[in-house]
Residue frames relative to the residue before (quaternion, step in Angstrom):
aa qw qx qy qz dx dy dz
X 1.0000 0.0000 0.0000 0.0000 0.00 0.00 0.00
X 0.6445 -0.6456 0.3075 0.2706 3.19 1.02 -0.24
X 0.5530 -0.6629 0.3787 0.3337 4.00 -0.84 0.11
X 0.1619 0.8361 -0.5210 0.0578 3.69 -0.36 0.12
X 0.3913 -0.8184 0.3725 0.1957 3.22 -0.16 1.60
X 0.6511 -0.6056 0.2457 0.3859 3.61 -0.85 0.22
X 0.4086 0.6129 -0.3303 0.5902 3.33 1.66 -0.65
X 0.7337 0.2458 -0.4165 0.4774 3.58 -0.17 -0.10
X 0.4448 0.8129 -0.2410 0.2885 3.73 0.53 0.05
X 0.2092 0.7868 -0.5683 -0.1196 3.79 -0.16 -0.44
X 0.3715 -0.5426 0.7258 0.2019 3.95 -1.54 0.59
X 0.0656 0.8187 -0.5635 0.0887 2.90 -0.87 1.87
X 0.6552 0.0554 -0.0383 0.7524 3.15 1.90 0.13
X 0.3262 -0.6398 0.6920 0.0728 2.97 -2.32 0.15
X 0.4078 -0.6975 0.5668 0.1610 3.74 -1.10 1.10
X 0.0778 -0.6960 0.7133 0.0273 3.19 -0.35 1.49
X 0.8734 -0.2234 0.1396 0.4096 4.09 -0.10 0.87
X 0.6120 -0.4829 0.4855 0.3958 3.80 -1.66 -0.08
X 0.2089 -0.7578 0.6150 0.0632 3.16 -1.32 0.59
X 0.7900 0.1896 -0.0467 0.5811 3.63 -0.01 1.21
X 0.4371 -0.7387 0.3712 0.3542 3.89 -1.00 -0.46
X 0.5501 0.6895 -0.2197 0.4169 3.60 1.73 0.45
X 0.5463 -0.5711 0.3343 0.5135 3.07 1.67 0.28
X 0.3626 0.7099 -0.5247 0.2989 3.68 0.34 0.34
X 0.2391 -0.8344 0.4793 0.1299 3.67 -0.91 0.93
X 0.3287 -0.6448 0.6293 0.2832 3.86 -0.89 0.53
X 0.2484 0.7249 -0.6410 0.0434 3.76 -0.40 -0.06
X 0.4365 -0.5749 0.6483 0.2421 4.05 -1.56 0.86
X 0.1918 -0.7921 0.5621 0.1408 4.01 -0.75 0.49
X 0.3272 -0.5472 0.7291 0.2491 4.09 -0.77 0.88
X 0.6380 0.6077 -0.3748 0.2883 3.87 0.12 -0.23
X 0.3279 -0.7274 0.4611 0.3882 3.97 -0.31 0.34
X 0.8441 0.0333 -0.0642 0.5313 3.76 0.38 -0.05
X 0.6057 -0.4097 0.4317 0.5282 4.34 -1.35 0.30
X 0.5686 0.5951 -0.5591 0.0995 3.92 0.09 -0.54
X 0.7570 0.4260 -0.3638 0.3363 3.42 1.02 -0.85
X 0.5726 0.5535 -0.4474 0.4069 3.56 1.05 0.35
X 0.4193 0.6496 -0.4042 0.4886 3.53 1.92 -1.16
X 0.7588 0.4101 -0.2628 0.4323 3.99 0.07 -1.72
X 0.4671 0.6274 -0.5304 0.3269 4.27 0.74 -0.35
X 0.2639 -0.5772 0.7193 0.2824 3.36 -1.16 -0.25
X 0.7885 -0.3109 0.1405 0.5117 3.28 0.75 -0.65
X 0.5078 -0.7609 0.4016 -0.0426 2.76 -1.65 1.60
X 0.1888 -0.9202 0.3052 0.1559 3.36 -0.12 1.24
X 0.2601 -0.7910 0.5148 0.2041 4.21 -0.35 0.65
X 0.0410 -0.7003 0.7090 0.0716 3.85 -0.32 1.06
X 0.3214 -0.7049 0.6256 0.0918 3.86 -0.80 1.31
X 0.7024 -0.4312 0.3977 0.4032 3.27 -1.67 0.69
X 0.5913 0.6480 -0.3064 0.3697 3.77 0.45 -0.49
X 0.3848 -0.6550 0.4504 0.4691 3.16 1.82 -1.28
X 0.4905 0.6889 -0.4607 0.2695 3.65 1.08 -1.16
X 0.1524 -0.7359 0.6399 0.1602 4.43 -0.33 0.14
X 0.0958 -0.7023 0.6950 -0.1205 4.16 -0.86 1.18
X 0.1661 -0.7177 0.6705 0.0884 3.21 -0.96 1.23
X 0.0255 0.6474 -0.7524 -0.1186 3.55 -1.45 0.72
X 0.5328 -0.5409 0.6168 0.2078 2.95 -2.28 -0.14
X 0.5482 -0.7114 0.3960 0.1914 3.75 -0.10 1.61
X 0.2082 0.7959 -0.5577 -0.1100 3.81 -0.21 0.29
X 0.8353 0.1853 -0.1180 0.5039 3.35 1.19 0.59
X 0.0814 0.7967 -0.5958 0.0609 3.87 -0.70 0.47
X 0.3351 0.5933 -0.6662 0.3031 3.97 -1.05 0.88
X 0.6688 -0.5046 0.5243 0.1523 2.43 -2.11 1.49
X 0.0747 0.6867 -0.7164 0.0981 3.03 -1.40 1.03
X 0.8102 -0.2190 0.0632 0.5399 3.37 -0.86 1.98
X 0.7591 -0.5081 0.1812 0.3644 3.60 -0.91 -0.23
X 0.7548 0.3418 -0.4268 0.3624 3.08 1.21 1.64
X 0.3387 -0.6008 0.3824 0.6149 4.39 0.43 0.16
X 0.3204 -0.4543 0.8071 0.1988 3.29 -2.47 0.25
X 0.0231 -0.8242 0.5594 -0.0848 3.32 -1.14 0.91
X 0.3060 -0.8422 0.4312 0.1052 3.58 -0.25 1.28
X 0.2339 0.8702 -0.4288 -0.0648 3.93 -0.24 0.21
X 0.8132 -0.3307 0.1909 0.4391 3.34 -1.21 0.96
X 0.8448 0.2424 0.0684 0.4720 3.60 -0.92 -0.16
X 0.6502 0.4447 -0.3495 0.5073 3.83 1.13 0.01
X 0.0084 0.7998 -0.5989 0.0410 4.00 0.20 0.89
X 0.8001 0.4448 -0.2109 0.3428 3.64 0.16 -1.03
X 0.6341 -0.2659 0.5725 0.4466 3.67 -1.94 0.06
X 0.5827 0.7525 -0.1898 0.2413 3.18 0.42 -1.91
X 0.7786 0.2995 0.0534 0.5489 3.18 0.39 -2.06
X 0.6348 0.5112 -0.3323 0.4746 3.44 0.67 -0.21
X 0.7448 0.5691 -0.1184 0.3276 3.46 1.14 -1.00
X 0.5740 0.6587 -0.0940 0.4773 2.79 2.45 -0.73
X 0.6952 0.3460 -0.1912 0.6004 3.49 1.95 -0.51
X 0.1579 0.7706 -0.5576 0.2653 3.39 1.22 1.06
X 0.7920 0.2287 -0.0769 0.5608 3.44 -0.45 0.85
X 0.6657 0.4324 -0.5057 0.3378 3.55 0.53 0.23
X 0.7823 -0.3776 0.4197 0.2633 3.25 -1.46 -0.15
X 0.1172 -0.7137 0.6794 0.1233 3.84 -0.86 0.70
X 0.1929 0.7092 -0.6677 0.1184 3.52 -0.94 0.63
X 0.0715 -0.6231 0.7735 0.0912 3.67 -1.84 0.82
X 0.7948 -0.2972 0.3975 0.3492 2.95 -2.15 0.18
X 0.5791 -0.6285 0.4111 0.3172 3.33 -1.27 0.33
X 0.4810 0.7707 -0.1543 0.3883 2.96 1.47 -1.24
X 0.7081 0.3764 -0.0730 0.5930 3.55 1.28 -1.63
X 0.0644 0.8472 -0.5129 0.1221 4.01 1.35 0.10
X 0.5411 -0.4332 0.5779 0.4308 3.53 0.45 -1.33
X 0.6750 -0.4481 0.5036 0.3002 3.22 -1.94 -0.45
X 0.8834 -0.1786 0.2698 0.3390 3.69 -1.61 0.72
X 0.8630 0.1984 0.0337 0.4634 3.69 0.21 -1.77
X 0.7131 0.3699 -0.4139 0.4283 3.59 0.95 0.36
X 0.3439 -0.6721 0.6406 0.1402 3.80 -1.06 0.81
X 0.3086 -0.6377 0.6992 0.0961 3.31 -1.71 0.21
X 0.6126 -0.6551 0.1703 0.4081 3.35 -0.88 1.42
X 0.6248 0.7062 -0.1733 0.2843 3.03 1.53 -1.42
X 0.5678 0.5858 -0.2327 0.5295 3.28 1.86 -0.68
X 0.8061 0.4017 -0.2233 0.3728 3.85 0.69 -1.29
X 0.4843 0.6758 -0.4303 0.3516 3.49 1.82 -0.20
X 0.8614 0.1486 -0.1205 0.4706 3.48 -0.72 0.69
X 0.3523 0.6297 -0.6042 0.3381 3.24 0.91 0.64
X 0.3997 -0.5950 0.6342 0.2896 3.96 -1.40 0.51
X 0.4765 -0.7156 0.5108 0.0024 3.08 -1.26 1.48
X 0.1732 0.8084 -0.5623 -0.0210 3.59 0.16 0.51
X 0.3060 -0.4858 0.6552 0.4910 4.36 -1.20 0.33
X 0.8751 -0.1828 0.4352 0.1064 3.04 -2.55 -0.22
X 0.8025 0.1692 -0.1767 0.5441 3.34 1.31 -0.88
X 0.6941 -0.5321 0.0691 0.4799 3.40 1.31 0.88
X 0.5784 0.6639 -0.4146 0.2297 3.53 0.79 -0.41
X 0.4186 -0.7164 0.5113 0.2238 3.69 -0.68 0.99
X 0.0795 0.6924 -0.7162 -0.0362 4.00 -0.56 1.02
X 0.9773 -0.0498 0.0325 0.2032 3.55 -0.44 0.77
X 0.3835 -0.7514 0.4908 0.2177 3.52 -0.96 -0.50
X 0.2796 -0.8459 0.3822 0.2454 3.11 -0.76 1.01
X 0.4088 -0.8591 0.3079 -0.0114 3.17 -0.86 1.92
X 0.7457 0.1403 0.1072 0.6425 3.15 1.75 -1.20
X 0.2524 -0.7330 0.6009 0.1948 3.92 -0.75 0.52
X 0.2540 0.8456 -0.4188 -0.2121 3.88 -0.36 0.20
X 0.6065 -0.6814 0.3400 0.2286 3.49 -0.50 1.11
X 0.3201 0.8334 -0.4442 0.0752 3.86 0.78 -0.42
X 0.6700 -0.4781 0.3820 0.4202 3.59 0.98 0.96
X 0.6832 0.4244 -0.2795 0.5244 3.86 -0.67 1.39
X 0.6668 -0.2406 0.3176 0.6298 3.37 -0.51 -1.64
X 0.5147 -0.5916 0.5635 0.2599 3.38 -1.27 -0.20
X 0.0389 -0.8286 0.5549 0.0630 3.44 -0.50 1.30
X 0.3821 -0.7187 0.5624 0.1456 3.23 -1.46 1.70
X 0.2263 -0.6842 0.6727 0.1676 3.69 -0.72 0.96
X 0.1700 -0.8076 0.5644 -0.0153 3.27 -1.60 1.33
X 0.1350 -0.8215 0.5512 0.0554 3.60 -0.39 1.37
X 0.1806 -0.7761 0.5942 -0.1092 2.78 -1.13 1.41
X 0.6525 0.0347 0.3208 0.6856 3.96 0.72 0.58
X 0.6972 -0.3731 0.4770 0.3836 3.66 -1.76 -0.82
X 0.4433 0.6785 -0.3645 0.4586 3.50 1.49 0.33
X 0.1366 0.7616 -0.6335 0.0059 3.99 -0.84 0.20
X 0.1807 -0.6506 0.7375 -0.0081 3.38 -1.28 1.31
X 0.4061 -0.6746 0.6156 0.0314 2.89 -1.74 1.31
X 0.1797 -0.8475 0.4989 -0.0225 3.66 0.00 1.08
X 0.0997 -0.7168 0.6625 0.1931 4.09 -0.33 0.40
X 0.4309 -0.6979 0.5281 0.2199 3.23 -0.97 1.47
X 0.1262 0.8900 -0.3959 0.1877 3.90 0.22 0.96
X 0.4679 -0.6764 0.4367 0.3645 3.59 -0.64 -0.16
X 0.5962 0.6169 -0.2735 0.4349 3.08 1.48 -1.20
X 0.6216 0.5332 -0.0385 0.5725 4.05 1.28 -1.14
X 0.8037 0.1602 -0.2230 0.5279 3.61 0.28 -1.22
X 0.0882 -0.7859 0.6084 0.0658 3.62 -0.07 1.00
X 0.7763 -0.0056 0.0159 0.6301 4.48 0.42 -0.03
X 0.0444 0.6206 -0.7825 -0.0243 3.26 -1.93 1.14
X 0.1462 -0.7334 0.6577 0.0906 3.27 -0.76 1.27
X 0.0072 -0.7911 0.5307 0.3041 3.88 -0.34 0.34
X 0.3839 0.7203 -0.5057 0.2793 3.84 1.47 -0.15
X 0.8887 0.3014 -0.1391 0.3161 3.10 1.33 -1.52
X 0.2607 -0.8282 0.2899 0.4025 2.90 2.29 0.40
X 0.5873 0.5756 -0.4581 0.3376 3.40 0.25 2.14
X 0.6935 -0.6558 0.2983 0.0013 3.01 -1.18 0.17
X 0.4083 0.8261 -0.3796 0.0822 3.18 0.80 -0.50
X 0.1750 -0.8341 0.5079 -0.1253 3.71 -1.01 1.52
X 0.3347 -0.7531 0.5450 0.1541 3.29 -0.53 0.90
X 0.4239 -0.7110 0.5455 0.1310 4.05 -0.03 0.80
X 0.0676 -0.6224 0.7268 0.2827 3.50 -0.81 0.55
X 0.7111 -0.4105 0.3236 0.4703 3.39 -2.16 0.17
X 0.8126 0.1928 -0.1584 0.5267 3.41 -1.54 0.78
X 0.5380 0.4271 -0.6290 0.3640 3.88 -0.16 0.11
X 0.4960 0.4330 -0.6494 0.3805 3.84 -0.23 -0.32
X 0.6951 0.5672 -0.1953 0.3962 3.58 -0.01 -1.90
X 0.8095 0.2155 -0.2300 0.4953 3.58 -0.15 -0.76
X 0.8097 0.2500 -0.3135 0.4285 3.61 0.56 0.13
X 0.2799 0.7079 -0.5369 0.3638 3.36 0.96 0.84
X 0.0476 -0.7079 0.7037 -0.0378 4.21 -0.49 0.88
């Protein structure tokens, strides 16, 4: 299949273990939905060693509140059990679609509301099952952001910003 340096890469998940006795993976996804693994040709596993293996995806679907994921040349308990802990990563190229981001993209973006004012920077992504909430540092200040449609209203990453429409009271009640 060839080489493909790591720079050309993104980490879009992690193998939290086997699932079943056919080689089936559990893995958490940084991704908003199975499409950008569905659109891969192939999907690449950088093990705890560091060593990076390319396979060839013959399956992806949500399962509870993480995806199962089937790949070429994995058959076993065994073989599944061996990429515990490694890395999930595709080509850049295969990113996804228009409206989804990658954590690696929304850190540090400047945070601005709707009527221009800049509150901050995103510092931290947390994952707590649901949406994804972007923590915003501002100074010694942190806003709690629900990663939403209704809230994130524009990610520009040319112009590395943000820009977010506030429901009433969220600034206030999630200031810490």
């Amino acid at each position: 299949m060839g080489q493909v340096a790591l720079e050309n890469l993104l980490i879009v998940g992690k193998v939290l273990g086997p699932h079943g006795l056919e080689g089936m993976l559990r893995f958490s996804s940084y991704a908003r939905s199975e499409a950008s693994f569905r659109q891969a040709e192939s999907i690449f596993i950088k093990l705890v060693s560091g060593q990076l293996n390319e396979y060839v995806p013959i399956s992806v679907k949500p399962h509870k509140d993480v995806f199962l994921m089937a790949l070429e040349g994995i058959s076993s308990r065994e073989d599944a059990e061996a990429l515990k802990g490694a890395e999930v990563l595709i080509r850049k190229e295969a990113s996804g679609t228009d409206d989804e981001f990658f954590w690696h993209e929304i850190l540090g973006l400047e945070v601005f509301l709707d009527t221009g004012e800049c509150i901050g920077v995103v510092s931290n992504i947390l994952s707590p099952g649901g949406n994804d909430i972007y923590v915003v540092k501002n100074g010694d200040k942190e806003i709690f952001l629900p990663a939403t449609y209704e809230v994130i209203r524009e990610v520009d990453l040319d112009e590395g910003k943000m820009i977010i429409s506030p429901m009433e009271g969220l600034l206030d009640l999630n200031e810490v």
